[in-house]
PAFI-806746 format. One line per field, with one value per residue (C-alpha): residue number from 1; residue in one letter; x, y, z. Coordinates in Angstrom, 3 decimals, always signed. Layout:
REM PAFI-806746
k NUM;...
r a;...
c1 X;...
c2 Y;...
c3 Z;...
END
This chain:
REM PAFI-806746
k 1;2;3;4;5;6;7;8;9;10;11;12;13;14;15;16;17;18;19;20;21;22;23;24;25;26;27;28;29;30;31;32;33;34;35;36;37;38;39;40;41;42;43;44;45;46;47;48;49;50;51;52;53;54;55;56;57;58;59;60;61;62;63;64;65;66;67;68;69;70;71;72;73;74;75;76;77;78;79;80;81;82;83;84;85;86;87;88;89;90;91;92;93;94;95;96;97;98;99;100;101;102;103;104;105;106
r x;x;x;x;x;x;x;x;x;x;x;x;x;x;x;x;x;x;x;x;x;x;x;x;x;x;x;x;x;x;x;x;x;x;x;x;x;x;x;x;x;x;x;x;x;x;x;x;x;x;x;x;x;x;x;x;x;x;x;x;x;x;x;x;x;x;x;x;x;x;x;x;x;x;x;x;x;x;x;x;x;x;x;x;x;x;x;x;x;x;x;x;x;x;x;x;x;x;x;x;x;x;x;x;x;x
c1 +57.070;+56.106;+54.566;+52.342;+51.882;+50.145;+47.808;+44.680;+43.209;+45.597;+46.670;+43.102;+43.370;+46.187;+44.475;+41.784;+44.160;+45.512;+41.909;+41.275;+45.002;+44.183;+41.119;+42.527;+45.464;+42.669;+40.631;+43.601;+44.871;+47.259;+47.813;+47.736;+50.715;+50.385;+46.956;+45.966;+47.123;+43.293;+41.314;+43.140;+42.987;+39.580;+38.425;+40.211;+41.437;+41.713;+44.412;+45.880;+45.692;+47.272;+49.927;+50.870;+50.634;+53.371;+55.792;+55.620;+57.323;+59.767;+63.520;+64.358;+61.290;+63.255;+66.070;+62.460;+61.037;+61.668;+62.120;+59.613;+60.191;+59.021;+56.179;+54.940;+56.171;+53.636;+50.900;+51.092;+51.036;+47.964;+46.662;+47.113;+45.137;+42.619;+42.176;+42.047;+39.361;+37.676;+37.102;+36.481;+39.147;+38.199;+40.666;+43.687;+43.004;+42.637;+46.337;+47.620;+46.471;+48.121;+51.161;+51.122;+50.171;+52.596;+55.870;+54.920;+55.855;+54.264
c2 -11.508;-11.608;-8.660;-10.113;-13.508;-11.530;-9.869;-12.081;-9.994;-9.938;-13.791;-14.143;-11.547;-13.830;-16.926;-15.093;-13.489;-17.216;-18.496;-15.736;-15.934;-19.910;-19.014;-16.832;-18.936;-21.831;-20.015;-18.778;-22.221;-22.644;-25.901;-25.564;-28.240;-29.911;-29.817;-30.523;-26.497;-25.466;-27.758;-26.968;-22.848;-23.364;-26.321;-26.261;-21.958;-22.867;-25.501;-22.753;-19.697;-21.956;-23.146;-19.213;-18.075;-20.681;-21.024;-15.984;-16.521;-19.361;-17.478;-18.321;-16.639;-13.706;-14.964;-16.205;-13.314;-11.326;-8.245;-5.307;-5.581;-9.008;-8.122;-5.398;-7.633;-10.567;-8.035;-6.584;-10.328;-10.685;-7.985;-8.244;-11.947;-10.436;-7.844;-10.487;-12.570;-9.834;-11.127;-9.460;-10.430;-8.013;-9.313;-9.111;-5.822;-4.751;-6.694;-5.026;-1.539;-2.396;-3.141;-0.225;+2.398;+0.917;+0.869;+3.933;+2.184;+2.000
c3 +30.146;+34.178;+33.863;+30.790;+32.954;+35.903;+33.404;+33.016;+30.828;+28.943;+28.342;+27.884;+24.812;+23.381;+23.467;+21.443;+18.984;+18.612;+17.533;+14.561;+13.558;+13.298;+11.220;+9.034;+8.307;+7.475;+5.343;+3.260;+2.711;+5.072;+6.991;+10.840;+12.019;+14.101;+13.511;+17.312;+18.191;+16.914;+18.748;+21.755;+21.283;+20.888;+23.153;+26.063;+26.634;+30.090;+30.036;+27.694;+30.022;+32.924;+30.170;+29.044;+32.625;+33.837;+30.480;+30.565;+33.995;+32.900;+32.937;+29.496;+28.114;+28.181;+25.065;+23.243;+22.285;+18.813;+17.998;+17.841;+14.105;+13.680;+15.687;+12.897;+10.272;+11.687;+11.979;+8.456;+6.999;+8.506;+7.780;+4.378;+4.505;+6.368;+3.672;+1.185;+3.214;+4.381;+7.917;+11.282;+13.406;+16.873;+19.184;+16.554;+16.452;+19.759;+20.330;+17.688;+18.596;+22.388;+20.851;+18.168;+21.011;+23.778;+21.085;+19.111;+16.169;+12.442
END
């Protein structure tokens, strides 16, 4: 997670990937609560960046993060709603391919 907080690129990539996997949740029917998370993803990615970058380097950060296999599991949902929606999601993908690549996994 301090590695991932000294990498602007990419925390900047994340706040992205948190924007379409808003949208797709929205246009699938899903309620976003609170409600408030969107309009700050989108609206203020600043505040956000400077909020990731301190809460990655935070010690307990470590005991907060799941498992590989939740990781795929999240990534396979969506994928499945993005199917469904058929709805370019660019930065989703690029994540997802860094994470595939880095873990050899799928």
């Amino acid at each position: 997670m301090k590695k991932a907080s000294k990498d602007k690129k990419l925390l900047k990539l994340a706040i992205s990937v948190m924007d379409e996997g808003f949208q797709i949740l929205e246009k699938s029917g899903y309620t976003i609560t609170p409600a408030n998370q969107v309009n700050i993803i989108q609206k203020h990615r600043q505040v956000v960046y400077y909020g990731l970058k301190i809460i990655h380097n935070l010690p307990f950060m470590r005991w907060v993060d799941g498992s590989f296999g939740e990781i795929v599991a999240l990534f396979d949902s969506i994928d499945k709603l993005k199917q469904q929606l058929n709805i370019a999601t660019p930065n989703w993908d690029e994540l997802e391919k860094q994470a595939i690549s880095k873990f050899h996994f799928k």
